[in-house]
ZADREN-841787 format. One record per residue (C-alpha): residue in one letter; x, y, z. Coordinates in pm, whole numbers, plus 50000, padded with zeros to 5 digits. Example, Ala and Ser with C-alpha at 12.3 -4.5 7.8 and 13.67 -1.06 7.14 Angstrom:
{residu=A	x=51230	y=49550	z=50780}
{residu=S	x=51367	y=49894	z=50714}
***
This chain:
{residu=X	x=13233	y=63611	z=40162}
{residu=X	x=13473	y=63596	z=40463}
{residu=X	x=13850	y=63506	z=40452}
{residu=X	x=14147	y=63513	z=40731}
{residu=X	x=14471	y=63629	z=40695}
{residu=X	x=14736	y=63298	z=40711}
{residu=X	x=14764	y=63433	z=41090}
{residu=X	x=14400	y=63462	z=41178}
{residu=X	x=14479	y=63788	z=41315}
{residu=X	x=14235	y=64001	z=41051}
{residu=X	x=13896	y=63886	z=40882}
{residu=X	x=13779	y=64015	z=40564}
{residu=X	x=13475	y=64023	z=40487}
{residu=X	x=13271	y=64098	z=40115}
{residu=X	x=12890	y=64230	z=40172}
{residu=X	x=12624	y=64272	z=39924}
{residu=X	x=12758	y=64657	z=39846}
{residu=X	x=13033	y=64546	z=39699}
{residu=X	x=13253	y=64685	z=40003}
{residu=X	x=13556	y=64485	z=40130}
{residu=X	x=13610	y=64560	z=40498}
{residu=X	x=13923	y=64422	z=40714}
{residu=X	x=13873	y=64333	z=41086}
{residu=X	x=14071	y=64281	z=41390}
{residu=X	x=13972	y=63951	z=41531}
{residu=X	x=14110	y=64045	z=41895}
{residu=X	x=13860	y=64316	z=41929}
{residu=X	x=13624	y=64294	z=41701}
{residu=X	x=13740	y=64677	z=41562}
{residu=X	x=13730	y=64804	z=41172}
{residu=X	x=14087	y=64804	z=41031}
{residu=X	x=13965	y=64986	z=40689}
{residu=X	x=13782	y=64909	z=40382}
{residu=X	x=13892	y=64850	z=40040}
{residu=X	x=13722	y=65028	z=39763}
{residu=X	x=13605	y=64870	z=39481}
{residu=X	x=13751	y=65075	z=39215}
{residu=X	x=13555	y=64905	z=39000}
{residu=X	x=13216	y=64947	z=39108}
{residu=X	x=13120	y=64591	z=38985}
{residu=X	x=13070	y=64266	z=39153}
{residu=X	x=13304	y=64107	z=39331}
{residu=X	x=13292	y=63721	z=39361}
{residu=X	x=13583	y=63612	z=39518}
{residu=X	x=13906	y=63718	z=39767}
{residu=X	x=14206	y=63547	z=39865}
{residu=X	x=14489	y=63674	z=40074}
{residu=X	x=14890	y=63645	z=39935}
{residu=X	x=15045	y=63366	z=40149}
{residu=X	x=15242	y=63658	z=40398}
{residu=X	x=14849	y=63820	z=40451}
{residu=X	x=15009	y=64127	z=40329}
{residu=X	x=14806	y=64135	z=40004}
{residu=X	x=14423	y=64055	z=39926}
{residu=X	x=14323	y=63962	z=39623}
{residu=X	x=13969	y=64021	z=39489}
{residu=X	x=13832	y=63881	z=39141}
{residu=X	x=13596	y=64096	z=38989}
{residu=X	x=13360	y=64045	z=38644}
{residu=X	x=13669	y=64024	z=38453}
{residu=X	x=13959	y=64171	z=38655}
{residu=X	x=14167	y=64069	z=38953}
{residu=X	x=14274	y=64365	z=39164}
{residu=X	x=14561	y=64330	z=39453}
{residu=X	x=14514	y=64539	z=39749}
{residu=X	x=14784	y=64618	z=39982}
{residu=X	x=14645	y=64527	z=40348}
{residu=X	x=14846	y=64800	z=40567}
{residu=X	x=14741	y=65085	z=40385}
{residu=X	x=14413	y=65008	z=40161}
{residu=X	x=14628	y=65113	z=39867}
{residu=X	x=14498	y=64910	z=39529}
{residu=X	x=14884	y=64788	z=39347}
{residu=X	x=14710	y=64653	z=39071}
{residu=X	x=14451	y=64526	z=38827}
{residu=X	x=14410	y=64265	z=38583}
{residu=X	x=14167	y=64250	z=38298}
{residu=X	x=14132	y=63884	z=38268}
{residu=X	x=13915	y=63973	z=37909}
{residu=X	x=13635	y=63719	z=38028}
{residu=X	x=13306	y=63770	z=38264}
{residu=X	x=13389	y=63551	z=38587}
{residu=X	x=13058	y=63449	z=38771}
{residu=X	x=13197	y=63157	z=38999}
{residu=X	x=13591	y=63171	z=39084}
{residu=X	x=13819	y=63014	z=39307}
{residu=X	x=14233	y=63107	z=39351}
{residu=X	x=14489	y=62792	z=39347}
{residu=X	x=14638	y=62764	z=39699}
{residu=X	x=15031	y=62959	z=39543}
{residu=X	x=14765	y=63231	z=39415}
{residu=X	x=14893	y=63116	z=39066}
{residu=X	x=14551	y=63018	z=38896}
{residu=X	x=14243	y=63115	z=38879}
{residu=X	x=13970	y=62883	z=38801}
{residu=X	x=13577	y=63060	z=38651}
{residu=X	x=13320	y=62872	z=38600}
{residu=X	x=13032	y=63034	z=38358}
{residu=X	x=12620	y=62950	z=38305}
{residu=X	x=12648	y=62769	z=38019}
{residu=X	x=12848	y=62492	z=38197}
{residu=X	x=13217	y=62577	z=38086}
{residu=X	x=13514	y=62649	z=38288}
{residu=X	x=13834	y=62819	z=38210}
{residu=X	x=14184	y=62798	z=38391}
{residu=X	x=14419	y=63105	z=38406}
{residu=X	x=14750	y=63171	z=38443}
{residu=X	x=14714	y=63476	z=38641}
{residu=X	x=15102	y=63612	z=38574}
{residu=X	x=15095	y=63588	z=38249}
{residu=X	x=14726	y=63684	z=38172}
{residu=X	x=14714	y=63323	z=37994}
{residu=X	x=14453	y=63068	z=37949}
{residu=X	x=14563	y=62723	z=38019}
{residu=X	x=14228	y=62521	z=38019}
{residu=X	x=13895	y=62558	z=37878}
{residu=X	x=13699	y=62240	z=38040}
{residu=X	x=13336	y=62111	z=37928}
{residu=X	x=13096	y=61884	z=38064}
{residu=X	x=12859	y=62037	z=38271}
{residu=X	x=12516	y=62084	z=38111}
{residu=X	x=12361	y=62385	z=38293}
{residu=X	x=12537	y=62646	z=38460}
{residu=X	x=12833	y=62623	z=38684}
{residu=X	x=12767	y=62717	z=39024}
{residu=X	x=13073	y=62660	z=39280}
{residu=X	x=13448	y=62573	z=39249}
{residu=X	x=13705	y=62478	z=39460}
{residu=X	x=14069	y=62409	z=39456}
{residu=X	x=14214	y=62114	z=39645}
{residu=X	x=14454	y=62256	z=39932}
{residu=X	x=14814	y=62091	z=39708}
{residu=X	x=14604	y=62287	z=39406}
{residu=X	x=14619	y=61970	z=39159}
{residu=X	x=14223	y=61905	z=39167}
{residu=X	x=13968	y=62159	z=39076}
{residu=X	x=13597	y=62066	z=39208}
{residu=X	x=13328	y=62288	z=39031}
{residu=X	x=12947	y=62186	z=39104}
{residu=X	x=12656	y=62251	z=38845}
{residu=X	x=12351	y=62303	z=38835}
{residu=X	x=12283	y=61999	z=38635}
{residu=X	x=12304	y=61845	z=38992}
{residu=X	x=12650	y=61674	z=38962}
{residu=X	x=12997	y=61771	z=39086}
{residu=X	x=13321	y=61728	z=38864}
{residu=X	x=13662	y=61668	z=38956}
{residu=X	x=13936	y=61787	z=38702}
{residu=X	x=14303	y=61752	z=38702}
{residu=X	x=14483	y=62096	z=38703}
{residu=X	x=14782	y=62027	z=38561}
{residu=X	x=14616	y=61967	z=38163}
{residu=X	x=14266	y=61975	z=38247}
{residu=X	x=14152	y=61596	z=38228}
{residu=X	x=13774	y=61483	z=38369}
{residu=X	x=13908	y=61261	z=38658}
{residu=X	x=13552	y=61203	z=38811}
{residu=X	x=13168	y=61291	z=38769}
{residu=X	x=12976	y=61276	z=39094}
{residu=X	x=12667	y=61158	z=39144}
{residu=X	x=12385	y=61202	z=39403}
{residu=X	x=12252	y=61550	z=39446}
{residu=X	x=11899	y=61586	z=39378}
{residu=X	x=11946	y=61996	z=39278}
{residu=X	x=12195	y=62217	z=39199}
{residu=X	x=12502	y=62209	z=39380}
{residu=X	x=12622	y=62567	z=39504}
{residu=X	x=12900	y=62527	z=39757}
{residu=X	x=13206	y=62282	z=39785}
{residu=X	x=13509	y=62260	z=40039}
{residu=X	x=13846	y=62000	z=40013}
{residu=X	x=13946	y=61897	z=40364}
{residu=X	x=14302	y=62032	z=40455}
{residu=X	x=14482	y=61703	z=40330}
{residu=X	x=14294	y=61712	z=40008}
{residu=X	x=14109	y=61383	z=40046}
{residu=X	x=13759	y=61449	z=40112}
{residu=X	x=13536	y=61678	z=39931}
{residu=X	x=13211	y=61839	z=40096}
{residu=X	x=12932	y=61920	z=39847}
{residu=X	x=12601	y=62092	z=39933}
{residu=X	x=12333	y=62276	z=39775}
{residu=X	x=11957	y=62296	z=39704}
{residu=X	x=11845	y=61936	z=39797}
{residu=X	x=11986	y=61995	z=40141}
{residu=X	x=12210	y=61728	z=40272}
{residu=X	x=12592	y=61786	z=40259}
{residu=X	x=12790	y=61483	z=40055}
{residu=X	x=13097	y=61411	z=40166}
{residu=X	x=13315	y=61220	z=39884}
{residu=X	x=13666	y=61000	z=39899}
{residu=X	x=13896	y=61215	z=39640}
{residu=X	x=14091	y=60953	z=39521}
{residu=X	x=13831	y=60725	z=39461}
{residu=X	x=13550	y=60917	z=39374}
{residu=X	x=13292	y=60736	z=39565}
{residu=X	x=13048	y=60887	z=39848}
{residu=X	x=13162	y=60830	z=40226}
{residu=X	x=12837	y=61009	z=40426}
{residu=X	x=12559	y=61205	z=40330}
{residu=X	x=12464	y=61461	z=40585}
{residu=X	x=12118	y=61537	z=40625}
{residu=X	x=11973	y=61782	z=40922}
{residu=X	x=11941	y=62126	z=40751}
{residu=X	x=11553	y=62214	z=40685}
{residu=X	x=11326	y=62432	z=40455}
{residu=X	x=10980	y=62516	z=40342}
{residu=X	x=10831	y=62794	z=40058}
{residu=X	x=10870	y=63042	z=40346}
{residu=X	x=11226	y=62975	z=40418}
{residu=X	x=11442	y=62761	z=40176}
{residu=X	x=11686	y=62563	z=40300}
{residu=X	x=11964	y=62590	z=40038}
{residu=X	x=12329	y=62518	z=40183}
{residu=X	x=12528	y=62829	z=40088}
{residu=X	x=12829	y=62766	z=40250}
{residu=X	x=13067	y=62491	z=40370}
{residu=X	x=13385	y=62501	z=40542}
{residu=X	x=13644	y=62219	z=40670}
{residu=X	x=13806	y=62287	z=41055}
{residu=X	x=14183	y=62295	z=40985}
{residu=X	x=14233	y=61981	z=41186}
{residu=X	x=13987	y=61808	z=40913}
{residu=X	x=13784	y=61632	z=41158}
{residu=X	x=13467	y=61864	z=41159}
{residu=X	x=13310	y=62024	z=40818}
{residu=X	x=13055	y=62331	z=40902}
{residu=X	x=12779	y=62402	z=40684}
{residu=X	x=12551	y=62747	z=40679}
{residu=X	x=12225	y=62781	z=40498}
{residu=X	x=11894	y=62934	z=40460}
{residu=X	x=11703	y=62781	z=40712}
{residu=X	x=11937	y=63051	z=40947}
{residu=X	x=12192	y=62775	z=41090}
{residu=X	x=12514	y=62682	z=41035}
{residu=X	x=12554	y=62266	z=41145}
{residu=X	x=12885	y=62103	z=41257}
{residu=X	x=12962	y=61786	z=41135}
{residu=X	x=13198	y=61495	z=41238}
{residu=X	x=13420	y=61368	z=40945}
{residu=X	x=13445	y=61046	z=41060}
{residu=X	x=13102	y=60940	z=41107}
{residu=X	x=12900	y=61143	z=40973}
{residu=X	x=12760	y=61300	z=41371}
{residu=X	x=12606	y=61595	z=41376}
{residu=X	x=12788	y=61801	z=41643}
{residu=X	x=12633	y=62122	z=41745}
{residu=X	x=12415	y=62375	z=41575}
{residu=X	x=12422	y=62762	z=41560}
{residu=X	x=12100	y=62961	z=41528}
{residu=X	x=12073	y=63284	z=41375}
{residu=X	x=11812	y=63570	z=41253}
{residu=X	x=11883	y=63545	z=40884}
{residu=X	x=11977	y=63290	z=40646}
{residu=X	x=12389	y=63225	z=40690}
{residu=X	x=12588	y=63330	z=40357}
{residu=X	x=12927	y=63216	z=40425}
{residu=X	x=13129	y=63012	z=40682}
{residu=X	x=13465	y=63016	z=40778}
{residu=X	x=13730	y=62879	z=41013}
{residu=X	x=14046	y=63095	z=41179}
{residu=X	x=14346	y=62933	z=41014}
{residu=X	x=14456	y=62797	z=41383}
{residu=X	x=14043	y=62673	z=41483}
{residu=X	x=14026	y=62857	z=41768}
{residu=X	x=13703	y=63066	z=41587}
{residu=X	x=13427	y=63024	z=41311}
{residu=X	x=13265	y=63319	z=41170}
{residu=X	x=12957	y=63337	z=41028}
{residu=X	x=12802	y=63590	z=40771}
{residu=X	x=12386	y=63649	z=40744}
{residu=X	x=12237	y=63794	z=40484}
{residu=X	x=12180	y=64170	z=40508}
{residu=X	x=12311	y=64122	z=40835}
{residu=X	x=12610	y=64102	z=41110}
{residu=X	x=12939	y=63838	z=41079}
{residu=X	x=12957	y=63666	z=41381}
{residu=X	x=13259	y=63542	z=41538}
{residu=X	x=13245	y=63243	z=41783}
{residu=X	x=13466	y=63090	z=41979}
{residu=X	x=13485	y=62746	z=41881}
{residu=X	x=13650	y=62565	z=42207}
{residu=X	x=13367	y=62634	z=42410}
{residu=X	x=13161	y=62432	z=42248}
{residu=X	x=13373	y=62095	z=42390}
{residu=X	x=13363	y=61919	z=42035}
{residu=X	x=13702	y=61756	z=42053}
{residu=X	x=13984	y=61738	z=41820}
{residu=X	x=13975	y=62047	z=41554}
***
């Protein structure tokens, strides 16, 4: 997983050992790594809104580490095995999404659960909170994406279109369109508010030898472009408005995770087993972030 601090000055990034490790985007230098005290699996991070503190959600803890010094402030036994999680924007909520289709709401403060929500059939496999942190998005296996309101956990929308299971999802920066992508290999882009599908982006390509399941999607901050990163070892870039495919980025591996420098100035990219990548997105001459 990679995540900027609010100033796009430091990357973090999550590997497959467990090990978080903070970079300096000037220079491309290690800042430190963060142990994980816990030796478990860590499946999500977030950084405080001041990018002083990164949080990292764990099986079933949250622990807060303080960025200048690597020193862990605290942890949080949340009592319940997290598999897919995503923070609320004010770092207030976490949402957890579990195999047998449920997902559960918690106040993270008070160590309280707000919502249990059902309706997925198989296991859920991606969640996301919209950027005011009213919606949650969580995509299923059972091929569909759900939108729920935060606030007391009402079914606001079932989407429907994906052909497999749906693994990654991204809410543009105003909170209006939702990007979902997965195992059938087109990204869906949906209206929010009306629950109804604007463009279905097809390009990314697989075969026995190399499947191309979308792992990753992630908006520009301008909301005009939505990248996408997957196992057939590119990550596309899309224009919102149409649907254009903009430019495409090759790499040795399949990509793991995508992400965009809070100002747009750079994307990096994570492989596999393999390097993050930082690029330099105005070079590529694809307009308005």
């Amino acid at each position: 997983e990679l995540v900027f601090t609010p100033d796009g000055r430091v990357l973090a990034t999550l590997s497959v050992d467990n090990q978080v490790r903070l970079w300096n985007i000037t220079d491309g230098t290690l800042l430190r790594k963060l142990g994980n005290s816990s030796r478990t699996t860590a499946h999500g991070m977030a950084f405080t809104a001041d990018g002083s503190i990164l949080m990292i959600g764990l099986w079933h803890t949250i622990q807060w580490w303080r960025i200048e010094d690597g020193m862990l402030l605290q942890t949080l036994e949340i009592g319940t095995d997290m598999q897919n999680i995503a923070f609320s924007p004010d770092r207030a909520i976490l949402a957890t999404g579990f195999s047998g289709g449920a997902l559960e709401l918690w106040d993270i403060n008070k160590d309280l659960l707000l919502h249990k929500l059902k309706g997925h059939t198989y296991s859920v496999t991606s969640v996301a909170f919209s950027p005011d942190g009213k919606v949650l998005a969580s995509g299923s296996a059972d091929e569909t994406v759900r939108l729920w309101r935060v606030s007391d956990g009402k079914l606001l929308y079932t989407l429907r279109g994906h052909t497999q299971s749906v693994g990654s999802l991204a809410f543009s920066p105003e909170g209006t369109v939702l990007a979902s992508a997965g195992g059938d290999r087109t990204v869906r882009l949906w209206n929010v508010q009306e629950g109804n599908t604007l463009h279905i982006l097809e390009g990314h390509t697989g075969n026995i030898f190399m499947p191309g399941y979308i792992n990753t999607l992630s908006f520009s901050p301008g909301g005009t472009i939505v990248a996408s990163g997957g196992g057939d070892r590119t990550v596309r870039l899309w224009r919102i408005s149409d649907g254009r495919l903009l430019h495409i980025i090759r790499h040795s591996r399949p990509v793991w995770d995508i992400a965009f420098s809070p100002d747009g100035e750079f994307l990096a990219t994570a492989e596999m087993r393999g390097p993050v990548h930082v690029f330099n997105v105005q070079h590529w001459n694809l307009g308005s972030k």
